[in-house]
C-alpha positions as CSV (number, residue, x, y, z in Angstrom):
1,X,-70.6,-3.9,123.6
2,X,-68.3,-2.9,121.0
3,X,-69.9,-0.1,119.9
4,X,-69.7,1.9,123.3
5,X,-66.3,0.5,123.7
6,X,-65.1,2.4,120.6
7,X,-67.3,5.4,121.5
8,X,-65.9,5.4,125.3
9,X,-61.8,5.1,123.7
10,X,-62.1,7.8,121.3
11,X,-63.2,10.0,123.7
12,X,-60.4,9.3,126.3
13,X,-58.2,10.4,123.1
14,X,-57.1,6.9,121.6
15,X,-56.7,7.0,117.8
16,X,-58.7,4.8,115.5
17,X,-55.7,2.6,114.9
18,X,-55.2,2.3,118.7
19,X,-58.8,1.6,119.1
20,X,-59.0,-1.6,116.3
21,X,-55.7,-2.7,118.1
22,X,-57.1,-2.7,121.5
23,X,-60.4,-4.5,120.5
24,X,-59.1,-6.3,118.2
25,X,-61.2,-5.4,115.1
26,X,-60.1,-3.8,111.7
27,X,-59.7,-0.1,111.5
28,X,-62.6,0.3,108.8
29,X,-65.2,-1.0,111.4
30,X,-64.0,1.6,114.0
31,X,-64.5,4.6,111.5
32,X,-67.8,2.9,110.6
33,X,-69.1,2.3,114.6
34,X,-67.6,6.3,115.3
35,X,-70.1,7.7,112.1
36,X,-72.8,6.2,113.5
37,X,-75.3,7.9,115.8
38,X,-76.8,5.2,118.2
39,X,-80.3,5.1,116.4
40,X,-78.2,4.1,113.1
41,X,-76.4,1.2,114.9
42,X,-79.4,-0.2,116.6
43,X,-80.9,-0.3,112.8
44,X,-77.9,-1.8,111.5
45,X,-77.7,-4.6,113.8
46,X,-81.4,-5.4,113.0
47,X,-80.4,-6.0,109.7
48,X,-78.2,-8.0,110.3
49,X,-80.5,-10.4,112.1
50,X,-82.7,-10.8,109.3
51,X,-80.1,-10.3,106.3
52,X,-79.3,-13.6,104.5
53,X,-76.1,-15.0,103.5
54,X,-74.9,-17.2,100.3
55,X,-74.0,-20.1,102.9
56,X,-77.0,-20.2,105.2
57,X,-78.4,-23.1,103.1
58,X,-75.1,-24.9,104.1
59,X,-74.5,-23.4,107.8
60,X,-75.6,-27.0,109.4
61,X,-72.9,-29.0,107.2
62,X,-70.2,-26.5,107.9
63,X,-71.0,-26.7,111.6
64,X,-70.9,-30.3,111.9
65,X,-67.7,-29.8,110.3
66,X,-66.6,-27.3,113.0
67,X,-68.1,-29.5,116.2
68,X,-66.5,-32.5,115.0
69,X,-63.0,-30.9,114.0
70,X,-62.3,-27.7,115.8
71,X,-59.1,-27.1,114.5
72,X,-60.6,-27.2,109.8
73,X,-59.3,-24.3,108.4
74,X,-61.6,-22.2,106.6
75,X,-59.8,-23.0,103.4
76,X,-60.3,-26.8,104.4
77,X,-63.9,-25.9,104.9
78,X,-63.9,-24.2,101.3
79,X,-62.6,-27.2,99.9
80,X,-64.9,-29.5,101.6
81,X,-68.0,-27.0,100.1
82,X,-66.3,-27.5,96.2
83,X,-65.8,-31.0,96.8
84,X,-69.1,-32.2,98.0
85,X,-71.8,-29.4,96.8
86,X,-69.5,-27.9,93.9
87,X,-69.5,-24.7,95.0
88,X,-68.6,-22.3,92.4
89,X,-69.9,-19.2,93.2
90,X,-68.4,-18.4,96.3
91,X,-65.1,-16.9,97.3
92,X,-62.9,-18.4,99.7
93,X,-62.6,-15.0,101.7
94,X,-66.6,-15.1,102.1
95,X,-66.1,-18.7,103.8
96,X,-63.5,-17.7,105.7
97,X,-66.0,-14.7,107.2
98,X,-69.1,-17.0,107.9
99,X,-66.7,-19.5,109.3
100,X,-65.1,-16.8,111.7
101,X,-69.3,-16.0,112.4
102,X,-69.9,-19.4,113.3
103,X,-67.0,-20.0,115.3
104,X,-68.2,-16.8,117.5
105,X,-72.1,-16.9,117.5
106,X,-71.5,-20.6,118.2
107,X,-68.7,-20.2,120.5
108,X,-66.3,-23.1,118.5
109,X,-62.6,-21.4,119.1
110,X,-60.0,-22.8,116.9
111,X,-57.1,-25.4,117.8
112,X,-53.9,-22.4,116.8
113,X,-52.2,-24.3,114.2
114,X,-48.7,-22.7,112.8
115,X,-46.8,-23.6,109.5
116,X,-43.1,-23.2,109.7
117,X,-41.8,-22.0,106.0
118,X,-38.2,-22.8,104.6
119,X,-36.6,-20.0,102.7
120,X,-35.7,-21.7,99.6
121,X,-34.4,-19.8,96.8
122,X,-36.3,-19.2,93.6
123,X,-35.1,-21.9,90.7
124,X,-35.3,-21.3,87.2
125,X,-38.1,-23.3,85.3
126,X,-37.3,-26.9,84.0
127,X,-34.3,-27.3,86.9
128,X,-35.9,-29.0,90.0
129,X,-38.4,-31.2,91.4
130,X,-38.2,-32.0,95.0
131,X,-39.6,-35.3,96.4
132,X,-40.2,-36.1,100.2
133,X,-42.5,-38.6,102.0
134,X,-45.2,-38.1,104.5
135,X,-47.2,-40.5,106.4
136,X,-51.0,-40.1,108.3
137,X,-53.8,-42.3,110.0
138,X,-57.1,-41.1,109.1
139,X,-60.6,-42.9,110.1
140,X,-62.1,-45.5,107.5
141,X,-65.8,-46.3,106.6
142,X,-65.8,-49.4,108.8
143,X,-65.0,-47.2,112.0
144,X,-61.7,-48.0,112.4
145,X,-57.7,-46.6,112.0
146,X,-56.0,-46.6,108.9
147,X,-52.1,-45.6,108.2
148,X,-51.6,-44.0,104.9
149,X,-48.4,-43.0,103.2
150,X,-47.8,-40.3,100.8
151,X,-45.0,-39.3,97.6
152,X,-45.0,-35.7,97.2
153,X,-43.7,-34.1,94.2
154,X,-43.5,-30.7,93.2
155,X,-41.5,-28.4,90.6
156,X,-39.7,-26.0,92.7
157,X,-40.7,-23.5,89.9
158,X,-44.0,-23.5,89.5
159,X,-44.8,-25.2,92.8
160,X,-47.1,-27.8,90.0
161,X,-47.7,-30.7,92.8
162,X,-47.9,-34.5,91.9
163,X,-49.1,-37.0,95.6
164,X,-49.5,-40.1,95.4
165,X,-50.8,-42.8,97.9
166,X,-50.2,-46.3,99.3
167,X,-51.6,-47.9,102.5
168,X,-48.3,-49.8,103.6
169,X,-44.4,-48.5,103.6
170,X,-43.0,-47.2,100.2
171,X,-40.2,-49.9,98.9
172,X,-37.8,-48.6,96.1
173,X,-40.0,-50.3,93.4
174,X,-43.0,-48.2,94.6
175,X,-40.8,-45.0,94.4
176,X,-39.0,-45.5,91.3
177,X,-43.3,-46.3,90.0
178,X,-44.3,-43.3,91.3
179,X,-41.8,-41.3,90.1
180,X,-42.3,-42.0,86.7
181,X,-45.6,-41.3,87.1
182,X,-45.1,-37.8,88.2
183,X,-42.9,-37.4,85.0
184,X,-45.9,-38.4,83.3
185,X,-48.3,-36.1,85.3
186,X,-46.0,-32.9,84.5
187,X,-45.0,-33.7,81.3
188,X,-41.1,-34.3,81.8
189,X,-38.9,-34.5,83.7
190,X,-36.1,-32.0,85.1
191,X,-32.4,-31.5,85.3
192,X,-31.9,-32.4,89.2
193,X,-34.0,-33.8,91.8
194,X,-34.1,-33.3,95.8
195,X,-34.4,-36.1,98.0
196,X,-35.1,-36.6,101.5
197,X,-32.1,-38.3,102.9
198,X,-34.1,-41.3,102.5
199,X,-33.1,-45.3,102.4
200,X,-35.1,-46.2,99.5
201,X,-32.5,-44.7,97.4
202,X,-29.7,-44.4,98.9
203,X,-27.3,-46.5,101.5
204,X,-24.8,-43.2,102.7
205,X,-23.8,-40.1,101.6
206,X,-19.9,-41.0,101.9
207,X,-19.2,-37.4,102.3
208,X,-20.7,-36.3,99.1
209,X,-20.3,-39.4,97.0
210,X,-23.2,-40.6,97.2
211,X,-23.6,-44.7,97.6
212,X,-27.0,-45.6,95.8
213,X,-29.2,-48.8,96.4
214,X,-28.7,-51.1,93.4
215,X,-32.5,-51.0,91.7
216,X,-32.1,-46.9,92.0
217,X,-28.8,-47.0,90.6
218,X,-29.9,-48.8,87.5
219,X,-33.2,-46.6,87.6
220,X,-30.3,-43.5,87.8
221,X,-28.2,-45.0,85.0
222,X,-31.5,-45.2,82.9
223,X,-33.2,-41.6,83.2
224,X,-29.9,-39.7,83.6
225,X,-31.2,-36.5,86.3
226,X,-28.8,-35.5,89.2
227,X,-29.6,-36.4,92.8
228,X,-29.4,-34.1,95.2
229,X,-30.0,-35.7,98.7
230,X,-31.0,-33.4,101.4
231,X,-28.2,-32.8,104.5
232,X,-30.0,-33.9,108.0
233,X,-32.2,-31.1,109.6
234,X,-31.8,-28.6,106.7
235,X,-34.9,-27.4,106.0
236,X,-34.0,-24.8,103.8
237,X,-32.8,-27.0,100.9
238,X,-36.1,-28.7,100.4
239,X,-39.1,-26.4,101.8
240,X,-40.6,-26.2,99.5
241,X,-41.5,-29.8,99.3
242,X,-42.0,-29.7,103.0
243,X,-44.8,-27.4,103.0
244,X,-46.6,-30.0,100.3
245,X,-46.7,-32.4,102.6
246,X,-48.3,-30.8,105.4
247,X,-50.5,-28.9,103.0
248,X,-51.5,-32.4,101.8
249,X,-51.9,-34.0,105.1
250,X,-53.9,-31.0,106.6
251,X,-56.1,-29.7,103.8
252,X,-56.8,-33.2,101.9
253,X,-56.0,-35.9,104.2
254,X,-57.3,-34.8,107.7
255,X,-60.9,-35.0,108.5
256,X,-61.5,-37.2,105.3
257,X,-62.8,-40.6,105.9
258,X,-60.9,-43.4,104.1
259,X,-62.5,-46.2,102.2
260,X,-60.6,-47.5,100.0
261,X,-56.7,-47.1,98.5
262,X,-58.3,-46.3,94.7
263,X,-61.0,-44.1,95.8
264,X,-58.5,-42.2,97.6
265,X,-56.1,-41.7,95.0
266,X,-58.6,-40.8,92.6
267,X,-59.8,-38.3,95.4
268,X,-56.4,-36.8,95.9
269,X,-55.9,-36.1,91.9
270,X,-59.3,-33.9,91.6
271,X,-57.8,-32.0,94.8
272,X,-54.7,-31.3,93.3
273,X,-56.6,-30.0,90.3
274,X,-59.6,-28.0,92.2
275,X,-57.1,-26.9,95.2
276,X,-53.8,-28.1,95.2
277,X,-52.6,-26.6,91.8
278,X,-55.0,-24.4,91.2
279,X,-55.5,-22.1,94.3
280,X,-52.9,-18.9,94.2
281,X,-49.3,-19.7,96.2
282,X,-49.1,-17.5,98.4
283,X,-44.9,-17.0,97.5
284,X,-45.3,-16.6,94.0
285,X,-48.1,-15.3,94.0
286,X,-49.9,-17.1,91.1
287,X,-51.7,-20.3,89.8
288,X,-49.5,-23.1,90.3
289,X,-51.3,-24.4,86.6
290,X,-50.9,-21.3,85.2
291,X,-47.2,-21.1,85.8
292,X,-46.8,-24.9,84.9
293,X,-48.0,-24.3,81.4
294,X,-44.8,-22.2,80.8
295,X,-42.3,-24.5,82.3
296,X,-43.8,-27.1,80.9
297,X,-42.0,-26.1,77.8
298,X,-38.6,-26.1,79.7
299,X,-38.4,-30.1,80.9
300,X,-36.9,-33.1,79.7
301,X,-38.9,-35.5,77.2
302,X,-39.2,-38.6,78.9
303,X,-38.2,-41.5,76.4
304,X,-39.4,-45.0,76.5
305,X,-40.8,-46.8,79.0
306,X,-38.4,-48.0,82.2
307,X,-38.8,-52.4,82.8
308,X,-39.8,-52.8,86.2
309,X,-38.1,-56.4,85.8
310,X,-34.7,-54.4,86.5
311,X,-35.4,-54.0,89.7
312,X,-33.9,-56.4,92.2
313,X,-35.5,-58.0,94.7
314,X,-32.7,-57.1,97.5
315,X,-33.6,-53.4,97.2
316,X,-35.0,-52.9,100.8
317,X,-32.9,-51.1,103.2
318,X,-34.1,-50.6,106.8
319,X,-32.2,-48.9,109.9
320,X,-31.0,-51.5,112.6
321,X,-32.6,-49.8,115.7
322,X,-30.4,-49.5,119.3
323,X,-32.8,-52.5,120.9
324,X,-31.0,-54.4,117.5
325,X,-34.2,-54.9,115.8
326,X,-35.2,-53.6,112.6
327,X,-39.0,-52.6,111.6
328,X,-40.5,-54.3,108.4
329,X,-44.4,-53.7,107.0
330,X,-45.5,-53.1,111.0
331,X,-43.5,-55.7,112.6
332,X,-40.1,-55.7,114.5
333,X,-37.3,-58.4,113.5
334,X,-34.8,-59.1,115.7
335,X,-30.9,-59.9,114.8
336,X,-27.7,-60.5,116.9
337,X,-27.1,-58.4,119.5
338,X,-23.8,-56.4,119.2
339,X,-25.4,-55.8,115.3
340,X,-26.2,-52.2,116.5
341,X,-22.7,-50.2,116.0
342,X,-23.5,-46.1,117.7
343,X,-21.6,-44.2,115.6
344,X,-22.5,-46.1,112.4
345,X,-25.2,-45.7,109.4
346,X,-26.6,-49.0,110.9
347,X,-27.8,-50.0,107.2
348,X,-29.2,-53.7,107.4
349,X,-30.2,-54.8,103.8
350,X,-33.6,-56.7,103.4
351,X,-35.6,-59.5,100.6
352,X,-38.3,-61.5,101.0
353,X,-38.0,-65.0,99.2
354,X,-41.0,-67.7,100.2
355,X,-42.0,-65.8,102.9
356,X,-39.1,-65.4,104.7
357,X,-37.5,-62.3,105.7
358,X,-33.5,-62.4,105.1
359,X,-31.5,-59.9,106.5
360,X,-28.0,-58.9,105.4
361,X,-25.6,-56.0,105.8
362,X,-24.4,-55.6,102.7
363,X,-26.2,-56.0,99.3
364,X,-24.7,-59.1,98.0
365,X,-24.0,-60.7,101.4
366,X,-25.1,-63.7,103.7
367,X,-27.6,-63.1,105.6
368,X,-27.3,-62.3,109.4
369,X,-30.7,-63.1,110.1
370,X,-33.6,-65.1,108.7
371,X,-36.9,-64.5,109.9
372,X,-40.4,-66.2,108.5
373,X,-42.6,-63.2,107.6
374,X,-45.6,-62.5,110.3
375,X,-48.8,-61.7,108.5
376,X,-49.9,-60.2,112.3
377,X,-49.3,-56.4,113.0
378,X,-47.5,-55.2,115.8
379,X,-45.5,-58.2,116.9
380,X,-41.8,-58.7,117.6
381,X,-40.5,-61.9,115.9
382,X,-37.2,-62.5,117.9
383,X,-34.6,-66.1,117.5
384,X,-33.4,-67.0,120.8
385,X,-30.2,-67.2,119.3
386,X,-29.5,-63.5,118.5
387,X,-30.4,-62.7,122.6
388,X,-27.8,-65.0,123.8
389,X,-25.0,-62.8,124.8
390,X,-21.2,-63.5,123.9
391,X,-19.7,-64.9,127.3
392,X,-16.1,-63.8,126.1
393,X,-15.5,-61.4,129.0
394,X,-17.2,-63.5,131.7
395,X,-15.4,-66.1,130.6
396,X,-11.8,-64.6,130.9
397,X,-12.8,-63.0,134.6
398,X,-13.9,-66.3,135.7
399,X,-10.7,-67.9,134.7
400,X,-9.1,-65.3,136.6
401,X,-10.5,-65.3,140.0
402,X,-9.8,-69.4,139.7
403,X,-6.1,-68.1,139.2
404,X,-6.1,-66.2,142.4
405,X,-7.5,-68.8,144.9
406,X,-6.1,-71.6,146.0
407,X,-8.4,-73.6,146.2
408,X,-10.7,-74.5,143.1
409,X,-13.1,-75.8,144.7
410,X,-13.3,-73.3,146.9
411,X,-13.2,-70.4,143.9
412,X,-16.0,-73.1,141.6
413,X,-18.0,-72.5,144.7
414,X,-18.3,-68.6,144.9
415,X,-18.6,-68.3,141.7
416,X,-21.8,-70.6,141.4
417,X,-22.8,-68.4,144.0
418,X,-22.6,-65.1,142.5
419,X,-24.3,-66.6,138.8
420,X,-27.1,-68.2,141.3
421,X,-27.5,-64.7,142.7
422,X,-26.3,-61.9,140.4
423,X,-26.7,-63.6,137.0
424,X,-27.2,-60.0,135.6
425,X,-24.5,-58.5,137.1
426,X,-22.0,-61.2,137.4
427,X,-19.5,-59.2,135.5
428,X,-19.4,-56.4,138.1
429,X,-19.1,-58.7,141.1
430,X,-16.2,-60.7,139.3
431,X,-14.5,-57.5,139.4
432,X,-14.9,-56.8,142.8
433,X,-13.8,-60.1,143.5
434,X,-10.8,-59.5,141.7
435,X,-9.9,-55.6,143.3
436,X,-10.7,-57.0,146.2
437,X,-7.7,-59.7,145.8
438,X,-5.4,-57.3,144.3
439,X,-5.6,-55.3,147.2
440,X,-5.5,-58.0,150.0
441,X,-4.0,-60.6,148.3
442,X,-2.8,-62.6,152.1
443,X,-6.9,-62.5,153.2
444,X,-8.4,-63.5,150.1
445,X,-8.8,-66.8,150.3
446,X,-9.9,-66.7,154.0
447,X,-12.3,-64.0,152.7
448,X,-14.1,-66.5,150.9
449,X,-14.0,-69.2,154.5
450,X,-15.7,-66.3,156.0
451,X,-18.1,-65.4,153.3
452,X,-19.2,-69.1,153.6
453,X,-19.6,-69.7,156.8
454,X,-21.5,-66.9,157.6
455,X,-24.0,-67.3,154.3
456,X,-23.2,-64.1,152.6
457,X,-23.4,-64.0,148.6
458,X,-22.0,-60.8,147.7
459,X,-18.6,-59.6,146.1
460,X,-19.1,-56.6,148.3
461,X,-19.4,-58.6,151.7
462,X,-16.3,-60.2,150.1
463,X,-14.3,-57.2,150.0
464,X,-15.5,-55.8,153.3
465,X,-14.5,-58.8,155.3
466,X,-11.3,-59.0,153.3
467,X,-10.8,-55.1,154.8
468,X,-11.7,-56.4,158.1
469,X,-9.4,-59.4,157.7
470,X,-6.2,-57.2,157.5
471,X,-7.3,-54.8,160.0
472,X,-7.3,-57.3,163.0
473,X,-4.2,-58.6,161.8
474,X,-2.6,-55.5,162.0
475,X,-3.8,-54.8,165.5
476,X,-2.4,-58.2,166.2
477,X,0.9,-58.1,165.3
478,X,3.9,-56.6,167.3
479,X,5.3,-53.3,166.5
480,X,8.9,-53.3,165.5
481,X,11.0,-51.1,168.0
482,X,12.3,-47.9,166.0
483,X,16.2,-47.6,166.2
484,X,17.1,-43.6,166.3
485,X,19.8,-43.6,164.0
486,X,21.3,-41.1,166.2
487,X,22.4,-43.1,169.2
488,X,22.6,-46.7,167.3
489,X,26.2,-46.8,167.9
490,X,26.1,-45.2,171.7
491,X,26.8,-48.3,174.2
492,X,25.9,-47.7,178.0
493,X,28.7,-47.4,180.2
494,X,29.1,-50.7,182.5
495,X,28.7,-50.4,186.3
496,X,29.6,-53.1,189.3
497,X,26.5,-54.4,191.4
498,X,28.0,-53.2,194.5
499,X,27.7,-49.3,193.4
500,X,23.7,-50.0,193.6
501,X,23.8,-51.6,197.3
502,X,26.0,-48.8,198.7
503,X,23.3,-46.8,197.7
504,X,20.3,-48.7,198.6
505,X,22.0,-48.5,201.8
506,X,22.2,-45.0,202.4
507,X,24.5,-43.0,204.6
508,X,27.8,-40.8,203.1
């Protein structure tokens, strides 16, 4: 029990800070467990058996909450209580301690969740707004899965947050929609504004000048604000708008059951007003609301009314993925293979006309692919035509090992064996074939006999009894006598039979 705990460490000579440390507990609750005589802390935890608190009348909703989502933050929780009892009266710090009771009477540990913060330099008001996209399946009404996409926008001032929601892929139409919405919702607009590196607005950086779609450039032309797009995995140019999407996704979004695209819209906007805007930030330090009605008076009037007509219907950009496919509204589209260039941006350029999908690399170019549009999820729509490989370099090796035998039929013959058998790697074996022939040239062709006659299929049994062809003949063929240029022009002397029968015959 804690209580004899912090009794048993004082008196081995640990200090009251040592002592919360150890047990984990605050430093006020040691001093208050030491002044206490046992009788007094037996009476005090009576009381607090029978004491009541502001949320018992609640305790079975928020544990529900807790059973079915162990990882809801107590703030989520607070919001949860505003949202569907309006809850006014409580603070969040008295949720957060019945929370942490329930968790621990109940035994409900929570999932450790950490946020990763950019450091992002405070902007004067009226400069920025940062934009970024998020995305997040939720459970519906009906019991099943739903994907859900989100536009975050948020002046990097006052941190005043503008989310909007669609149930399919944002397009550069829905972007350039929602952004004049968000002008709308903070009452003007600002001097820049910080993108993701994102294709709906832009087709490349070209270091630093940067190359925008054509409906965003006429969207650009029209409102007149810098663009700032975000370098890749720099999180410290745009953390700000970071941390609005997660807090989005994991204070308003998670847990929530979806029903319906307006309902959750209209849901999100009375966050943003009871939570999202109006809690304190914990950087600044103040109402997001509050500080908004001051820059307020710093950004742009937004004149007139932008004609959505002026967007063109060519403004979809996708990235041509490795497998040279490109995704579109939950389906994969195939085009040519070789499309996919590693190294390059990989842009493909994308309309829909009648239902079919065209697919282009450049704005105002033909199309490289046209695909009829699939109204099923999930599916790869693939023409035969962009899988057939080009059979250029097959081709020229084929013509090559015909070129080295003599004998076309004989050559016609091992090469419809190796397609019959090695239609997948016919290259690599046509390359054996072809080392192997540059390095016995004179056994080659009989190679091929052998390889025949004894019903092999491989370039590799090729080459090894083209190896075994030139070692027997070697072993076969005579040696040259060696010549010691020494004694080349040494003749032996001459000598007359008769010298060798007067010796056979002995005597003096």
């Amino acid at each position: 029990m804690i209580y004899q705990e912090v009794h048993r460490l004082k008196n081995m000579g640990f200090s009251n800070s040592k002592i919360a440390k150890k047990l984990n507990i605050s430093r006020n609750r040691v001093i208050d467990y030491l002044n206490m005589t046992p009788d007094a802390f037996a009476d005090f935890m009576a009381s607090l058996q029978n004491r009541t608190k502001k949320l018992d009348p609640y305790q079975s909703e928020i544990l529900t909450w807790l059973k079915e989502h162990p990882d809801v933050t107590s703030a989520q929780i607070y919001d949860w209580l505003q949202d569907k009892f309006d809850i006014q009266s409580v603070a969040e710090n008295t949720v957060r301690n019945y929370v942490n009771h329930l968790r621990a009477h109940y035994h409900i540990p929570k999932v450790a969740a950490h946020r990763i913060y950019g450091a992002v330099d405070e902007l004067p008001p009226g400069q920025q707004i940062q934009v970024d996209f998020g995305e997040i399946i939720v459970d519906t009404s009906s019991g099943g899965r739903q994907k859900l996409y989100v536009a975050g926008f948020i002046l990097s001032h006052s941190r005043f947050k503008y989310v909007e929601w669609l149930d399919r892929p944002f397009r550069t139409s829905d972007l350039i929609r929602i952004q004049e919405n968000a002008f709308h919702y903070f009452g003007g607009m600002t001097e820049e504004i910080v993108y993701d590196q994102d294709r709906l607005l832009a087709v490349s950086e070209n270091a630093g000048d940067l190359i925008l779609t054509e409906s965003f450039t006429k969207y650009h032309q029209f409102r007149r604000f810098k663009v700032a797009l975000c370098r890749k995995s720099d999180p410290e140019s745009k953390g700000k708008i970071e941390q609005v999407i997660k807090y989005v996704k994991n204070n308003f979004a998670k847990h929530r059951i979806f029903d319906n695209l307006n309902t959750w819209q209209q849901d999100a906007l009375k966050w943003l007003k009871r939570t999202g805007n109006y809690k304190v930030h914990h950087n600044i330090k103040k109402r997001p609301f509050e500080v908004h009605a001051l820059e307020k008076q710093h950004l742009q009037t937004v004149s007139g009314n932008y004609h959505f007509e002026n967007i063109s219907s060519t403004n979809i950009t996708r990235m041509i993925h490795k497998d040279n496919v490109i995704r579109f509204e939950g389906n994969r589209y195939s085009v040519p293979l070789g499309t996919y260039r590693s190294g390059n941006e990989n842009i493909a350029h994308v309309s829909v006309t009648d239902g079919k999908l065209r697919i282009s690399l450049h704005p105002t170019g033909d199309p490289i692919a046209i695909h009829t549009v699939s109204d099923v999820k999930g599916q790869v729509i693939t023409d035969p035509g962009h899988r057939h490989r080009s059979q250029t370099k097959r081709d020229h090796l084929v013509a090559q090992v015909f070129e080295i035998l003599d004998d076309t039929e004989l050559a016609d013959g091992l090469i419809q064996t190796l397609q019959t058998h090695y239609p997948r790697h016919m290259i690599d074996q046509l390359k054996i074939v072809l080392q192997s022939a540059k390095q016995h040239p004179h056994y080659i062709n009989d190679a091929v006999k052998e390889l025949n006659r004894l019903g092999l299929t491989s370039a590799n049994d090729l080459r090894d009894i083209a190896i075994s062809l030139a070692i027997q003949d070697g072993k076969h063929r005579a040696k040259q006598p060696v010549i010691n240029e020494k004694y080349k022009d040494m003749t032996a002397p001459a000598r007359h039979p008769d010298i060798y029968l007067k010796v056979l015959q002995g005597g003096k």
